[in-house]
C-alpha positions as CSV (number, residue, x, y, z in Angstrom):
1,X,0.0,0.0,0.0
2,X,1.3,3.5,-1.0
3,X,0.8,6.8,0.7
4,X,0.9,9.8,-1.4
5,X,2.4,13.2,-0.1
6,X,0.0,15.5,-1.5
7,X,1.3,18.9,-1.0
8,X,-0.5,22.2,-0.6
9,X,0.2,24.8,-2.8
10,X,-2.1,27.8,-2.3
11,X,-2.8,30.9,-4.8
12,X,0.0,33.3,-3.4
13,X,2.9,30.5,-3.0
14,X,2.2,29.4,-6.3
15,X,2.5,33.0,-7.7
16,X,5.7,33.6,-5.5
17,X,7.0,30.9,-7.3
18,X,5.8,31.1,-11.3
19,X,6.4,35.1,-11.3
20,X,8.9,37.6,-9.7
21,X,8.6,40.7,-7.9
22,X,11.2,43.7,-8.0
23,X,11.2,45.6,-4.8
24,X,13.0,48.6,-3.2
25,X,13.1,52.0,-1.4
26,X,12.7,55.4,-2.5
27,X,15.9,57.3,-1.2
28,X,14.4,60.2,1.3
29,X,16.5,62.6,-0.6
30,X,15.1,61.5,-3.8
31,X,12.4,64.7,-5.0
32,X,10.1,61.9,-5.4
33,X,10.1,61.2,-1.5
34,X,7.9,64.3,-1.1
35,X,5.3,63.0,-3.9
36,X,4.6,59.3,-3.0
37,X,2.7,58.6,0.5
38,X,5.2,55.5,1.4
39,X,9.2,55.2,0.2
40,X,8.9,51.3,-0.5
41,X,8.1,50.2,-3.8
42,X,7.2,47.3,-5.6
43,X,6.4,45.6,-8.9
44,X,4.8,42.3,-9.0
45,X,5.7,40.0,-12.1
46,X,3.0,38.1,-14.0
47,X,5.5,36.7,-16.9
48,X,9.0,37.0,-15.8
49,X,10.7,35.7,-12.6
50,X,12.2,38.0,-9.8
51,X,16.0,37.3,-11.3
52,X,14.3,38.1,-15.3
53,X,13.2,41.1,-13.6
54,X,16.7,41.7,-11.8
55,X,18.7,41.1,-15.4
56,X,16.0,43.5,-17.3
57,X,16.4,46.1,-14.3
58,X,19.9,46.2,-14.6
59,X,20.3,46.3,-18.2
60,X,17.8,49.6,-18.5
61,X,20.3,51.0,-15.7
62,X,22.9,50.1,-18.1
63,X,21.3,51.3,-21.2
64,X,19.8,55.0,-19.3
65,X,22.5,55.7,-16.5
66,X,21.1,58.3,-14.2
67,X,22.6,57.7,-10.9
68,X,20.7,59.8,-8.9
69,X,17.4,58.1,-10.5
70,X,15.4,56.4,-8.2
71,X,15.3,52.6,-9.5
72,X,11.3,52.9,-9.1
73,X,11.8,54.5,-12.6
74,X,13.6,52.1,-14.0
75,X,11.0,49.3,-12.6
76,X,8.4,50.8,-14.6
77,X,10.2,49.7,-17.5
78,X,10.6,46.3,-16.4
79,X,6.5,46.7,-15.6
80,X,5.8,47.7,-18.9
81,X,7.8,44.9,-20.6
82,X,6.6,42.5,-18.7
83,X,2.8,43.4,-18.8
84,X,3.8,43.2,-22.9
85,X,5.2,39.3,-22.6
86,X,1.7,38.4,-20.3
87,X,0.1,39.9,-23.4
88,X,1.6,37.9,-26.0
89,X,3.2,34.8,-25.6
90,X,5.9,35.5,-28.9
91,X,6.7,38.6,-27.3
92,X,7.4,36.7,-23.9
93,X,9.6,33.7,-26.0
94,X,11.2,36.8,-27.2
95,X,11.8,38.6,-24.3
96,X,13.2,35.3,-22.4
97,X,15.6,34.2,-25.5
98,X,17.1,37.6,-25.0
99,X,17.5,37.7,-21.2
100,X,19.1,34.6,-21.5
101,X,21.6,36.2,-24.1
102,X,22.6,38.7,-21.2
103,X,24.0,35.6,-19.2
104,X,24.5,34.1,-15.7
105,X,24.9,37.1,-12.9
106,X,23.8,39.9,-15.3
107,X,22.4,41.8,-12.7
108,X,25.1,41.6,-10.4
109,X,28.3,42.0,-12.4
110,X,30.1,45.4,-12.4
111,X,28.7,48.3,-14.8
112,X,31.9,48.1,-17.4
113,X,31.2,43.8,-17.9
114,X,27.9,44.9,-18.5
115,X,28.5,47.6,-20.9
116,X,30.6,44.9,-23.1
117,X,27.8,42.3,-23.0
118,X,25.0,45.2,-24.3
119,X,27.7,46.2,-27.0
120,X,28.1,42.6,-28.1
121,X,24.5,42.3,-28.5
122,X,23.2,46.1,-29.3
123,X,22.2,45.6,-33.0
124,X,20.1,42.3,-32.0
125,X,15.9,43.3,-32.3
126,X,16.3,42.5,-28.3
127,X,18.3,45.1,-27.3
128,X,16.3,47.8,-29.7
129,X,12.8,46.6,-28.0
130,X,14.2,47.2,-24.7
131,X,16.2,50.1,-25.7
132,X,13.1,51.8,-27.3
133,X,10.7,50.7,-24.4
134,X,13.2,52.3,-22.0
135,X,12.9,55.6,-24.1
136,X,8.6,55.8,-24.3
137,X,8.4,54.2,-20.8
138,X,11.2,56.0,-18.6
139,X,11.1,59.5,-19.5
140,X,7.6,59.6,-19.9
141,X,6.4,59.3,-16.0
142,X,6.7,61.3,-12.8
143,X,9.1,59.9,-11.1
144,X,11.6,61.1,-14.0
145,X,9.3,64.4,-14.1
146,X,10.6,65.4,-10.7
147,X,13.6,63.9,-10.8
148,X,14.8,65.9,-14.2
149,X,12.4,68.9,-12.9
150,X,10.0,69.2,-15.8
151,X,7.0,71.0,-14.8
152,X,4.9,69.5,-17.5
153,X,3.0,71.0,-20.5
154,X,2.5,74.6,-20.4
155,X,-0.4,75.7,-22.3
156,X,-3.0,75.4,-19.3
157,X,-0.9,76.9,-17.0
158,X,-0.6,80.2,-19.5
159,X,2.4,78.9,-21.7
160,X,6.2,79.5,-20.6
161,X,7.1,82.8,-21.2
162,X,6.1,84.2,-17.5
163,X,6.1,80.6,-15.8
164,X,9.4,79.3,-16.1
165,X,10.9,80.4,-19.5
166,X,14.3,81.5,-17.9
167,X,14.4,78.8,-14.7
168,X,17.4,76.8,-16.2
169,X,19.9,76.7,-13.0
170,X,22.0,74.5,-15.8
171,X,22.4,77.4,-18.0
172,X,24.6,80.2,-17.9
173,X,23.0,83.8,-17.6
174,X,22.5,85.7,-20.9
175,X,23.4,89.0,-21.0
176,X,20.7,91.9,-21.5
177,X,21.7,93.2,-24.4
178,X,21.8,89.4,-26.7
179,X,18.9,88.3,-24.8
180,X,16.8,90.6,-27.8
181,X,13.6,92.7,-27.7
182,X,10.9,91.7,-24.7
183,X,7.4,90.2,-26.9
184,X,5.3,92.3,-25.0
C-alpha cells in the first residue's frame, strides 16, 4: 500500500514561485520622496521571474545611467515589458531568449562587464525593444518628471514665457543686451 504526499500549494505561493517581484526603497533625498505617501516600492511579475526582472532592471540601468534616479523609474520599465510578454506569448519567447543572451549574474556584475555584453549584443531586435521601451516608458512618468524637474505642458498653465521660461539653473546667464527685444 502507497501513501501519497500530496502537498498544498495555495494561490500566493504558487505565484511567489511562477512570477517575480522587484522591490525597493525610495531614497528620502530623492524629489520623489515628497510625492509618493510611502518610500517602499514594488512591482509584481506576472510573466517573468524575480531574477528576469533583476537582469532586465539592470540592463535599462545600463542602457539609461542616471545615478541619482530612483530605481522605481527604472522598474516601470521592467513593468511595462513584462505586462507586454503576459500579453503575447511570442513577445514573452522573445523577451526570455534575449535575457538569457545577457547571461549568468547579469544583474550583479560590475557596470563596465555589462557595458561589453549590451555592445556585443546592441544591433540584435532584443536590445532595440528594450532600448526603445526604455525611451517611451522611462522619460515619460513622474518619477523622472521630478527627478529631471519638468513641470509638465505649459499651455493650461498660461504657456512659458512668464512661468518658467528663464528657470534653467544648468544654463549660464544671458546678458541683457543678446537676450533681444521683450514680446510684449
Amino acid at each position: 500500500m502507497s501513501v501519497e504526499h500530496v502537498v498544498s500549494f495555495d494561490r500566493r505561493s504558487f505565484m511567489k514561485v511562477a512570477t517575480g517581484v522587484i522591490t525597493g526603497v525610495i531614497a528620502a533625498t530623492s524629489p520623489l520622496a515628497a510625492l509618493v505617501p510611502s518610500r517602499a516600492w514594488a512591482v509584481d511579475l506576472g510573466a517573468l521571474t524575480d531574477a528576469q526582472g533583476a537582469a532586465l532592471l539592470a540592463m535599462i540601468r545600463t542602457i539609461a545611467p542616471h545615478d541619482a534616479l530612483d530605481s522605481a523609474a527604472y522598474a516601470l520599465v521592467v513593468a511595462a515589458l513584462d505586462k507586454d510578454a503576459a500579453a503575447s506569448a511570442a513577445v514573452k519567447s522573445d523577451l526570455l531568449t534575449g535575457i538569457t543572451t545577457l547571461g549568468v549574474g547579469f544583474a550583479q556584475s560590475p557596470e563596465s562587464a555589462r557595458i561589453a555584453q549590451l555592445k556585443a549584443i546592441e544591433s540584435s531586435a532584443f536590445f532595440q525593444g528594450v532600448r526603445v521601451k526604455t525611451l517611451l516608458v522611462l522619460y515619460n512618468n513622474p518619477i523622472a518628471f521630478a527627478h529631471f524637474g519638468y513641470e509638465g505642458e505649459a499651455f493650461s498653465k498660461g504657456g512659458y514665457l512668464f512661468r518658467g521660461f528663464n528657470d534653467l539653473k544648468w544654463l549660464p546667464e544671458v546678458p541683457l543686451a543678446d537676450s533681444g527685444p521683450m514680446p510684449v
